[in-house]
C-alpha positions, 0 to 999 in steps of 0.5 A, a space after each residue: 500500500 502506499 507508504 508515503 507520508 508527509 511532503 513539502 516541496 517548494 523550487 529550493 528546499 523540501 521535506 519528504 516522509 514515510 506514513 506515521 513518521 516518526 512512528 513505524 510506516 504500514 508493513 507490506 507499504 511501498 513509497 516513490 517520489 519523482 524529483 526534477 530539477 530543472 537542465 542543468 542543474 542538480 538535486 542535493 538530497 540530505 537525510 536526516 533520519 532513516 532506518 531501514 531494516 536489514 534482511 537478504 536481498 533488501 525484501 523488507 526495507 530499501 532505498 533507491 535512487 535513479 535517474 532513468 533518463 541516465 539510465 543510473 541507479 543507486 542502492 537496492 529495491 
């Protein structure tokens, strides 16, 4: 289900959080968020608090970063 919670974006800065941040998120929940930044310029993304839990091949908790136009990607999910 959908695991996103609270998102504040604005052009320069934001916030984005799981369902009942601080709290636990749902079990079996799935989050995405799609950013943009306007051609060439970049984003700096910055965590301030993650947890995610440990298990063989990410089947509990990920992160993921891609940028499909590059065709990159970084971290597991």
């Amino acid at each position: 289900g959908d695991g996103c919670g609270h998102k504040l974006l604005t052009p320069q800065s934001g916030t984005l959080s799981s369902k009942n941040y601080p709290g636990t998120y749902p079990n079996h929940s799935t989050c995405s968020w799609g950013l943009q930044s306007p051609p060439g310029t970049s984003l700096l993304l910055t965590f301030g608090d993650i947890d995610l839990e440990p298990s063989e091949r990410c089947a509990h908790s990920s992160l993921r970063l891609a940028d499909p136009q590059a065709g990159t990607a970084y971290g597991n999910g």
